[in-house]
MARGUNU-773616 format. One line per field, with one value per residue (C-alpha): residue in three letters; residue number from 1; x, y, z. Coordinates in steps of 0.05 Angstrom, whole numbers. Layout:
BEGIN
aa: c(ALA | ...) .
i: c(NUM | ...) .
xx: c(X | ...) .
yy: c(Y | ...) .
zz: c(Z | ...) .
This chain:
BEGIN
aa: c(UNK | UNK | UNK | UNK | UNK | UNK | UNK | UNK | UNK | UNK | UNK | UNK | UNK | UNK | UNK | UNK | UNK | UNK | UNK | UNK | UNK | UNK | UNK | UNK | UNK | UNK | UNK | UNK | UNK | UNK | UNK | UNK | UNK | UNK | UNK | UNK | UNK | UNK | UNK | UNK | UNK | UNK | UNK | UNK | UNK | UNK | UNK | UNK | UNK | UNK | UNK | UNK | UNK | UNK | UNK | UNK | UNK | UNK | UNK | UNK | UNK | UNK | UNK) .
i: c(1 | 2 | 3 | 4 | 5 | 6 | 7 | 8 | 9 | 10 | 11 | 12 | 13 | 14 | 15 | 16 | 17 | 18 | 19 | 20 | 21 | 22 | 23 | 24 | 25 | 26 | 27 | 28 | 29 | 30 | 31 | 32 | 33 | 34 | 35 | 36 | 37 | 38 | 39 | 40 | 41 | 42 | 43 | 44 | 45 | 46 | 47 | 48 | 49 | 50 | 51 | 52 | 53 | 54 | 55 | 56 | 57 | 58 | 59 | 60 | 61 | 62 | 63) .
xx: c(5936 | 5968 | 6040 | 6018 | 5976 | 6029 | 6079 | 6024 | 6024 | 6091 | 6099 | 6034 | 6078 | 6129 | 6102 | 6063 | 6136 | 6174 | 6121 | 6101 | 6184 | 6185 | 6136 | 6170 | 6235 | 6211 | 6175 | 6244 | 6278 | 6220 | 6216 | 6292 | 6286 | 6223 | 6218 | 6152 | 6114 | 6121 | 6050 | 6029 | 6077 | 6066 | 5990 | 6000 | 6050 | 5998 | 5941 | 5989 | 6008 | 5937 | 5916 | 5970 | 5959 | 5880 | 5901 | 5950 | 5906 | 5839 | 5899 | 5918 | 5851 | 5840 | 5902) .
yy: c(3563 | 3512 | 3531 | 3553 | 3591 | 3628 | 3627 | 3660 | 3718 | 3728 | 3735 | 3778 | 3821 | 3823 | 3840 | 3897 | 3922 | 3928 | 3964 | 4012 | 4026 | 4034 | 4084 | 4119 | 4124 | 4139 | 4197 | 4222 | 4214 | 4260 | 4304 | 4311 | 4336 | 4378 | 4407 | 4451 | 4385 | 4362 | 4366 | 4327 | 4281 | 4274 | 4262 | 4216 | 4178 | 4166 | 4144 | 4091 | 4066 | 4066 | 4020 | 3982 | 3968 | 3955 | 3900 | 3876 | 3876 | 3837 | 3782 | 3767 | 3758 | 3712 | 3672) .
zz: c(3342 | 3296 | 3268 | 3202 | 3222 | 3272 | 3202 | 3164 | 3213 | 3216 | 3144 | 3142 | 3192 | 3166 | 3101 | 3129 | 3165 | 3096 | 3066 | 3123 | 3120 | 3041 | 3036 | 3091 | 3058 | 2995 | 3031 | 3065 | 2997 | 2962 | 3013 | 3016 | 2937 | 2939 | 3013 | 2987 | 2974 | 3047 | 3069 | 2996 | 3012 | 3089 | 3075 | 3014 | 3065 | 3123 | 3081 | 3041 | 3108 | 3137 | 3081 | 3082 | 3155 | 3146 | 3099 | 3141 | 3202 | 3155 | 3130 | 3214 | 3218 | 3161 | 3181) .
């Protein structure tokens, strides 16, 4: 693997990491002001971070 390749990654990780955490906290925060809309919020929550990992996972393997 050369080293741009290993940079490329990392920032793909990385990347992937800060979104993954946004949508969580945004979640907590929304679920924290509208405790009735949990299970919207839950599901809305897991399929944002699925995608977000599928692209992360098809950009590793591009890089």
């Amino acid at each position: 693997m050369e080293i741009p390749n290993i940079v490329g990654a990392g920032l793909i990780v990385i990347g992937a990491g800060i979104g993954i955490g946004r949508i969580g906290g945004q979640a907590m925060d929304a679920i924290a002001r509208q405790p009735e809309a949990s299970g919207k919020i839950q599901t809305a929550m897991l399929i944002a971070a699925a995608l977000i990992e599928g692209i992360g996972f098809a950009a590793l393997f591009a890089a």
